[in-house]
Structures are given as structure tokens and as C-alpha cells.
mmCIF file of the N, C-alpha and C atoms, coordinates in Angstrom:
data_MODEL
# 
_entry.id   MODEL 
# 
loop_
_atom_site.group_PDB 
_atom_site.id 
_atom_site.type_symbol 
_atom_site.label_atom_id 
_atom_site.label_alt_id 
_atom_site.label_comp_id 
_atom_site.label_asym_id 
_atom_site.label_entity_id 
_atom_site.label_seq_id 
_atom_site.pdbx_PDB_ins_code 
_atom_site.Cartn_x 
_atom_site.Cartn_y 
_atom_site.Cartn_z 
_atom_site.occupancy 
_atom_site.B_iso_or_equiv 
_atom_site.pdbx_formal_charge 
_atom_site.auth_seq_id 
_atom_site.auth_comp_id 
_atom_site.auth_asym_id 
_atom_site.auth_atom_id 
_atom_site.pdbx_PDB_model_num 
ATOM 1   N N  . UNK A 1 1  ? 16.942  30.153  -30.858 1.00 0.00 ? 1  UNK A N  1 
ATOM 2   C CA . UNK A 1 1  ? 16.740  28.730  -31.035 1.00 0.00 ? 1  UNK A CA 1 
ATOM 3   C C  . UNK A 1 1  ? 17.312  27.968  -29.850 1.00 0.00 ? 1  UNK A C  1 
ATOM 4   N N  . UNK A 1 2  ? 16.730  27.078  -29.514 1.00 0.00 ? 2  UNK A N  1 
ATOM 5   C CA . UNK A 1 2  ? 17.372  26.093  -28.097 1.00 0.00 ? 2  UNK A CA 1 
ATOM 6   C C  . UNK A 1 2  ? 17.854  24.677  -29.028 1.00 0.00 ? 2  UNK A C  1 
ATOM 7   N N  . UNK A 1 3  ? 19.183  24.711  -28.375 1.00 0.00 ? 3  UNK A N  1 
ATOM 8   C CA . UNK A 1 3  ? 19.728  23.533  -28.911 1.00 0.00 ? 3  UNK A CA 1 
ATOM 9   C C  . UNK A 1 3  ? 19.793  21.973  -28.274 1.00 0.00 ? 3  UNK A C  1 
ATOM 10  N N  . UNK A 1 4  ? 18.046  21.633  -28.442 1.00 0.00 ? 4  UNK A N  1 
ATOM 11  C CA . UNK A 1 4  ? 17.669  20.537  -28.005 1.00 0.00 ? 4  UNK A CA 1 
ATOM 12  C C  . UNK A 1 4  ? 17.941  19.566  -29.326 1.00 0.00 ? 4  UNK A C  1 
ATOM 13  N N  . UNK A 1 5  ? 18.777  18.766  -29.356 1.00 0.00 ? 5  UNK A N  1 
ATOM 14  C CA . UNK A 1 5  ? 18.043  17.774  -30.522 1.00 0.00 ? 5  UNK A CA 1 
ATOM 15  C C  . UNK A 1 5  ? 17.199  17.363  -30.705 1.00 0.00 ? 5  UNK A C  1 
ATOM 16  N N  . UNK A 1 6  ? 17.034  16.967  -32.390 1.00 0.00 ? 6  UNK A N  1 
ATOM 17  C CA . UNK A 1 6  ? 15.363  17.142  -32.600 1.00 0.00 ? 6  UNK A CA 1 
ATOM 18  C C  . UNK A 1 6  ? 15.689  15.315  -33.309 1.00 0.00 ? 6  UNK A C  1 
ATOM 19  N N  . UNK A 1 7  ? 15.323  14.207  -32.859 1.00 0.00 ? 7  UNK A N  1 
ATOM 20  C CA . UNK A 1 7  ? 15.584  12.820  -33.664 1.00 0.00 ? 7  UNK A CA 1 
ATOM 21  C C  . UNK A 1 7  ? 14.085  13.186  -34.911 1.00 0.00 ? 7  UNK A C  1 
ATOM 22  N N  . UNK A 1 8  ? 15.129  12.236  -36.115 1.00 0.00 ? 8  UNK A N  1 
ATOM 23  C CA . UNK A 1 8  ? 15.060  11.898  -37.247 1.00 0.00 ? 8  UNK A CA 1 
ATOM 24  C C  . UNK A 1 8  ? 12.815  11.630  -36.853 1.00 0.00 ? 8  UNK A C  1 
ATOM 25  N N  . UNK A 1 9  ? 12.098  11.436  -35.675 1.00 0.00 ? 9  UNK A N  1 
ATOM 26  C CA . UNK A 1 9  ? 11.209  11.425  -35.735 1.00 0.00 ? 9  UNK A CA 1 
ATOM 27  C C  . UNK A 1 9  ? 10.044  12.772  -35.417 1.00 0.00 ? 9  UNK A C  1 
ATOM 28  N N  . UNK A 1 10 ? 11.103  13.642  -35.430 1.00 0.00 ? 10 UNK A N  1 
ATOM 29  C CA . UNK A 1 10 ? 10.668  14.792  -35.116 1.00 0.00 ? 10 UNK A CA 1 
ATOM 30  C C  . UNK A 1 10 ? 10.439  15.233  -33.259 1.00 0.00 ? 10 UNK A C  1 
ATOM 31  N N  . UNK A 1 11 ? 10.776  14.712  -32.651 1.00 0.00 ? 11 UNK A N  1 
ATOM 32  C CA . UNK A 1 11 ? 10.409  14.255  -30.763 1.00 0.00 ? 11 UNK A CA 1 
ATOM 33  C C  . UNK A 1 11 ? 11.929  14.922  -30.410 1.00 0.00 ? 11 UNK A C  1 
ATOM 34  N N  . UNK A 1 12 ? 11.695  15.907  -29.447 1.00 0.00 ? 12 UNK A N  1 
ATOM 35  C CA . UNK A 1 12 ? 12.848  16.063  -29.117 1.00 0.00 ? 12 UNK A CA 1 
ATOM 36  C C  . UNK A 1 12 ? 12.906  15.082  -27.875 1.00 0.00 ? 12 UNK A C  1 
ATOM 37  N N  . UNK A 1 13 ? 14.324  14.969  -26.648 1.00 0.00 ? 13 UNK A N  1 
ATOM 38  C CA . UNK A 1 13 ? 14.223  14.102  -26.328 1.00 0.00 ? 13 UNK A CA 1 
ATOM 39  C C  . UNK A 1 13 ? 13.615  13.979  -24.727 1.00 0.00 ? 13 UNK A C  1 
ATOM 40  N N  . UNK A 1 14 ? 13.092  15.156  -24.335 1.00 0.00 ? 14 UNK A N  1 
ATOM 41  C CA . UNK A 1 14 ? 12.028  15.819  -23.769 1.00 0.00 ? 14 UNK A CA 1 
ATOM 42  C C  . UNK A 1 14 ? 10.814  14.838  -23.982 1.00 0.00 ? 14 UNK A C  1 
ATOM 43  N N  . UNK A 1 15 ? 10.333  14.954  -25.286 1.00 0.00 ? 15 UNK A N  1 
ATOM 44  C CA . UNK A 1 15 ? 8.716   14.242  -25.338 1.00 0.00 ? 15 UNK A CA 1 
ATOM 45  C C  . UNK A 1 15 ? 8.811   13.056  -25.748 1.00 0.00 ? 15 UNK A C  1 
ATOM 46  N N  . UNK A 1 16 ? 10.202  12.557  -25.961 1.00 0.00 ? 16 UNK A N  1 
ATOM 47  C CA . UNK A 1 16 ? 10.247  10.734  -26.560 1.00 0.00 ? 16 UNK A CA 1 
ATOM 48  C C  . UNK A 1 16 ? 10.159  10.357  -24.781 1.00 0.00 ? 16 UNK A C  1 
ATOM 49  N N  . UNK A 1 17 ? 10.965  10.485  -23.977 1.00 0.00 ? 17 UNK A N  1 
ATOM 50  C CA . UNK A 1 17 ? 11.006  10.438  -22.715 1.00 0.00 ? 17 UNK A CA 1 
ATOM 51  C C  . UNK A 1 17 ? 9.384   10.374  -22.364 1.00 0.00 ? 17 UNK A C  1 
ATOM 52  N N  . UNK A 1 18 ? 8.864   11.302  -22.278 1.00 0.00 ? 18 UNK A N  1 
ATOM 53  C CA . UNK A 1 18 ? 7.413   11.886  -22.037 1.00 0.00 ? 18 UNK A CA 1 
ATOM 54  C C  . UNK A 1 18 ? 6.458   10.673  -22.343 1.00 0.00 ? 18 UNK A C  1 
ATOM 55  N N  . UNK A 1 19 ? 6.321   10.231  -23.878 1.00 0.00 ? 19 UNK A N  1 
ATOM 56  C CA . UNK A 1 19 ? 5.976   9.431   -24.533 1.00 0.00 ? 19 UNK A CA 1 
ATOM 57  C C  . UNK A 1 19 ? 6.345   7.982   -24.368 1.00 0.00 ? 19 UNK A C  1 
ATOM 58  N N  . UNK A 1 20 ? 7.468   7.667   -24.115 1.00 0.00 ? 20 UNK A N  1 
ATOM 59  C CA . UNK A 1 20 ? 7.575   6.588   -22.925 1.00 0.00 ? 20 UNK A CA 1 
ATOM 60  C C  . UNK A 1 20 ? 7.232   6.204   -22.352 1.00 0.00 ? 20 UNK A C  1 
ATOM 61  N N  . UNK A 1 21 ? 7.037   7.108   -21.344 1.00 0.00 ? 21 UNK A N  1 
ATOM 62  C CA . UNK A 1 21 ? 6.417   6.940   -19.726 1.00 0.00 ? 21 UNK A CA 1 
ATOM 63  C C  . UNK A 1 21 ? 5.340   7.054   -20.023 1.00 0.00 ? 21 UNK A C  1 
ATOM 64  N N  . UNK A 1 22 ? 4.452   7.397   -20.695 1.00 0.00 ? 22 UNK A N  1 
ATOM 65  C CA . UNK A 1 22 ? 2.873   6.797   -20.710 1.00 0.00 ? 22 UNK A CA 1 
ATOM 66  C C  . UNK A 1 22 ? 2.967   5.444   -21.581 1.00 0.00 ? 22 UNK A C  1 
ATOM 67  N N  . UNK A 1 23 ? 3.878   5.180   -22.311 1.00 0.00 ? 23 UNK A N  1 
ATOM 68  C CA . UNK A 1 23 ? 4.118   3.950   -22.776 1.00 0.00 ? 23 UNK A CA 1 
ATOM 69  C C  . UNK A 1 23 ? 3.827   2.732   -21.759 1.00 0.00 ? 23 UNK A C  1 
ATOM 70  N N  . UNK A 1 24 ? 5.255   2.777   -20.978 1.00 0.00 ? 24 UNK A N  1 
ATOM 71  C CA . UNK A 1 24 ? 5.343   2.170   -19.818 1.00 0.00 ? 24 UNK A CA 1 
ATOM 72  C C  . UNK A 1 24 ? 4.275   1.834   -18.942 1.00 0.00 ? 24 UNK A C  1 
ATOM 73  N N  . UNK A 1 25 ? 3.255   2.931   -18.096 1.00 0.00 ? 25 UNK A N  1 
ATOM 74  C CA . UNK A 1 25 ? 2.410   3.020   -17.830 1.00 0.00 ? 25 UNK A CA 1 
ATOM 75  C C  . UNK A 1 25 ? 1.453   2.321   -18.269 1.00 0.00 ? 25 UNK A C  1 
ATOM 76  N N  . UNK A 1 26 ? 0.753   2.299   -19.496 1.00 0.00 ? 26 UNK A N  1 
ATOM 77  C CA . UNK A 1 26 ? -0.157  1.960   -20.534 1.00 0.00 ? 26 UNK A CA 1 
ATOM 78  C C  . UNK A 1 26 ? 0.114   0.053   -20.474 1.00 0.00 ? 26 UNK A C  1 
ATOM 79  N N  . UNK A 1 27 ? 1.362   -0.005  -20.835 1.00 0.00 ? 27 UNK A N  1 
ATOM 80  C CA . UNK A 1 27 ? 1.833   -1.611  -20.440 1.00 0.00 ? 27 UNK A CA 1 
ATOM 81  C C  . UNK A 1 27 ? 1.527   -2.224  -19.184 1.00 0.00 ? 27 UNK A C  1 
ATOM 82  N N  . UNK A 1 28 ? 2.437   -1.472  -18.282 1.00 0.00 ? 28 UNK A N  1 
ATOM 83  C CA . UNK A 1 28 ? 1.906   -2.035  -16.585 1.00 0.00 ? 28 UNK A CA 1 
ATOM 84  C C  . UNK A 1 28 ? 0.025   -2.715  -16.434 1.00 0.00 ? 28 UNK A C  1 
ATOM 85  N N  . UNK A 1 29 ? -0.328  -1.382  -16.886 1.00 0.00 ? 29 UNK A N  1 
ATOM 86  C CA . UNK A 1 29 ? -2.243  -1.343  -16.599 1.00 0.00 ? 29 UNK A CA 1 
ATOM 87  C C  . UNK A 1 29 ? -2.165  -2.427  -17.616 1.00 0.00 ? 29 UNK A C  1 
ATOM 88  N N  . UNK A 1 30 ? -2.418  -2.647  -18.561 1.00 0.00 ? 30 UNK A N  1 
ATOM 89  C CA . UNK A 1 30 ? -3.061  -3.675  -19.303 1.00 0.00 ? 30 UNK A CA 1 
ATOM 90  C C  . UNK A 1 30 ? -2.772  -4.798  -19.227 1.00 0.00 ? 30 UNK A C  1 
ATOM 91  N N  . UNK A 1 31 ? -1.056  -5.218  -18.559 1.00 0.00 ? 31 UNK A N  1 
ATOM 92  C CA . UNK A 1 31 ? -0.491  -6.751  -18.122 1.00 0.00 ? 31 UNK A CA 1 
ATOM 93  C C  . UNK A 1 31 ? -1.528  -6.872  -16.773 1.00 0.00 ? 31 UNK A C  1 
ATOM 94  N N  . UNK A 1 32 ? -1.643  -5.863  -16.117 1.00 0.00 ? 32 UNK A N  1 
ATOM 95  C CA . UNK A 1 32 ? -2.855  -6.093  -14.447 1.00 0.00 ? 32 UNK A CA 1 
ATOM 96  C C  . UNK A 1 32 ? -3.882  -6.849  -14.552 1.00 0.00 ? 32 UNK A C  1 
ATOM 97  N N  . UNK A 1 33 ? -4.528  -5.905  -15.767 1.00 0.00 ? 33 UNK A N  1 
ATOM 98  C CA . UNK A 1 33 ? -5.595  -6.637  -16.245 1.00 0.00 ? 33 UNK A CA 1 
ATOM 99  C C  . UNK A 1 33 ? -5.269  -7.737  -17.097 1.00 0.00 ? 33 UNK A C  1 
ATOM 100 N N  . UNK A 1 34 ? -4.558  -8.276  -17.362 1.00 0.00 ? 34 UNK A N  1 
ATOM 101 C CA . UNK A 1 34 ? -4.495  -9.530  -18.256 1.00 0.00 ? 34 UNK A CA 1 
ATOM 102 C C  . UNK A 1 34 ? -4.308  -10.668 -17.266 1.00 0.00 ? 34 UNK A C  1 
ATOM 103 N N  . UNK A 1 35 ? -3.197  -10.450 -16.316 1.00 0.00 ? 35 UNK A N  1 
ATOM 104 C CA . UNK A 1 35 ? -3.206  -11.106 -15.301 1.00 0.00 ? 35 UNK A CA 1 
ATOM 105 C C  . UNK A 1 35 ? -4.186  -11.595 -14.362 1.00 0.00 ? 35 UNK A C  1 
ATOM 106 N N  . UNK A 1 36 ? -5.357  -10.785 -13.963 1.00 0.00 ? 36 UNK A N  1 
ATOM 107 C CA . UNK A 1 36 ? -6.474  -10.461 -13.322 1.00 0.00 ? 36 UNK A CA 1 
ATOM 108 C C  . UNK A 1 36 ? -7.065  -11.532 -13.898 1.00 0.00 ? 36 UNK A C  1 
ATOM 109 N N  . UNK A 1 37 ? -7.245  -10.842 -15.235 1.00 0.00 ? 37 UNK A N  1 
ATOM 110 C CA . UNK A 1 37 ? -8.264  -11.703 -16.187 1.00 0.00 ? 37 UNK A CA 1 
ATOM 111 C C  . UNK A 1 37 ? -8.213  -13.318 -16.492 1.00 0.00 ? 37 UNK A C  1 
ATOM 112 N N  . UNK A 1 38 ? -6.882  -13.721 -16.475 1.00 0.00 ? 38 UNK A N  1 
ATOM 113 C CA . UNK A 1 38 ? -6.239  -15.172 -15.940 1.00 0.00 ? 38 UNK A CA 1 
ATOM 114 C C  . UNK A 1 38 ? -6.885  -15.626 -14.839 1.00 0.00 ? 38 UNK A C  1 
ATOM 115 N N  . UNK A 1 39 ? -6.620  -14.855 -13.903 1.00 0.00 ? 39 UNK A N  1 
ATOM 116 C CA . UNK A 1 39 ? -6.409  -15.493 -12.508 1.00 0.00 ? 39 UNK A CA 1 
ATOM 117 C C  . UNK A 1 39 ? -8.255  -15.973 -12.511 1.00 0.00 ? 39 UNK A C  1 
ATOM 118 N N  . UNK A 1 40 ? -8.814  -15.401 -12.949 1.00 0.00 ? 40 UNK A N  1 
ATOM 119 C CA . UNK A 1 40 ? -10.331 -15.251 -12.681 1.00 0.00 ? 40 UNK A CA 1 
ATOM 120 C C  . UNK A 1 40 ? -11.145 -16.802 -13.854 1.00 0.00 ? 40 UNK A C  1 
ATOM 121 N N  . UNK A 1 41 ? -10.390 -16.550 -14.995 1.00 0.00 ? 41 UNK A N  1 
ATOM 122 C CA . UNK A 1 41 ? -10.642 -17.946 -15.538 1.00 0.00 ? 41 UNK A CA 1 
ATOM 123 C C  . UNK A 1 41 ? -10.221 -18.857 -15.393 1.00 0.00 ? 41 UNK A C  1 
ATOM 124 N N  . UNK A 1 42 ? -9.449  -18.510 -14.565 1.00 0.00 ? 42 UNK A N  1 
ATOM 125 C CA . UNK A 1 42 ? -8.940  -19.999 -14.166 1.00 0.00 ? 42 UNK A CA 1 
ATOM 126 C C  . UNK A 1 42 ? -9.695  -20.866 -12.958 1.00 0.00 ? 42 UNK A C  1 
ATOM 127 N N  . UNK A 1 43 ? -10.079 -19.364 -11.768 1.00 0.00 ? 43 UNK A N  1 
ATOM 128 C CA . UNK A 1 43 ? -10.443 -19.882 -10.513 1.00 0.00 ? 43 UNK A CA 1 
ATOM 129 C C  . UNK A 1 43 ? -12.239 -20.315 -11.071 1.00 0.00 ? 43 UNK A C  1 
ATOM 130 N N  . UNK A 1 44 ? -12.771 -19.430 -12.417 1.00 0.00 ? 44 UNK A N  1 
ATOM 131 C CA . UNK A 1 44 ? -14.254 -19.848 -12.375 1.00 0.00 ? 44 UNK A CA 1 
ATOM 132 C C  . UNK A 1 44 ? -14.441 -20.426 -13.728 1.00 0.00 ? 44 UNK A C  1 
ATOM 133 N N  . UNK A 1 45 ? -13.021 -21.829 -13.875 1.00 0.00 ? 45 UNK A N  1 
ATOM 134 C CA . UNK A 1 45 ? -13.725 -22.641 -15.091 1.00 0.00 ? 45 UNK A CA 1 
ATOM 135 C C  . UNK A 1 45 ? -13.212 -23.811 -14.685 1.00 0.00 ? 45 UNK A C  1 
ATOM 136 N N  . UNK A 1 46 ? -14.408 -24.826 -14.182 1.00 0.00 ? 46 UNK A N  1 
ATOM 137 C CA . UNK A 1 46 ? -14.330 -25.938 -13.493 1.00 0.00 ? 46 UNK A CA 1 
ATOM 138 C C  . UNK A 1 46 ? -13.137 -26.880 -14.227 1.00 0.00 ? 46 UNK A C  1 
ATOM 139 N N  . UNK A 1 47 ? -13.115 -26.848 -15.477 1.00 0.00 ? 47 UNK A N  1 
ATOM 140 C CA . UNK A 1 47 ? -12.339 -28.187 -16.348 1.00 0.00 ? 47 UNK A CA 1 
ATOM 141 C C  . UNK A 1 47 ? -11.143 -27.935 -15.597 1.00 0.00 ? 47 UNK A C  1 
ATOM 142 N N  . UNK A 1 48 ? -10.134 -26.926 -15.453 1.00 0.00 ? 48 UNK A N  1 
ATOM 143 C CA . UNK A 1 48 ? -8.929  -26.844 -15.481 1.00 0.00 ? 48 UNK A CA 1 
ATOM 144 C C  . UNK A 1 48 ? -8.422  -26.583 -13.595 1.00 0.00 ? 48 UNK A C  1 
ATOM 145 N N  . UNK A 1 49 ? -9.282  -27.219 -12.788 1.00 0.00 ? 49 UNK A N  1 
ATOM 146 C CA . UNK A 1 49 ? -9.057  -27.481 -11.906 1.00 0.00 ? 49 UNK A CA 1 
ATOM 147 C C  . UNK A 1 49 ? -9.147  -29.212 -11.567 1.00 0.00 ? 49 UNK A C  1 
# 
């Protein structure tokens, strides 16, 4: 047996880590595009200029 702890969610702390970082990742990309997606209604909707 390897004495990794195992948290109360079953993840040792190997794949919570793991699981994170595509977390993280997953956040970054979709604020890009949200940001993007701002920047673009803003520059092509006449009222709010």
C-alpha cells in the first residue's frame, strides 16, 4: 500500500492538484473569451459609444 492520503473525496492529493490545474486552465480560457466577447460588443454596438 502507498501511503498517499486519500481526502474524505476520494482524490488523493496527486489528482486534486491534477484537477485543479485543468480547473485553472478551463477559467483562464473562458474569462479570454468573455473578455474578447466584451471588447467586440462594445466596439460593434453604436449606442454605447
Amino acid at each position: 500500500m502507498t501511503d498517499e492520503k486519500v481526502y474524505p473525496t476520494g482524490l488523493t492529493e496527486k489528482e486534486a492538484i491534477e484537477i485543479n490545474e485543468g480547473l485553472k486552465w478551463g477559467t483562464r480560457i473562458y474569462g479570454a473569451i468573455a473578455v474578447f466577447a466584451h471588447i467586440l460588443a462594445y466596439i460593434l454596438t453604436p449606442w454605447l459609444q
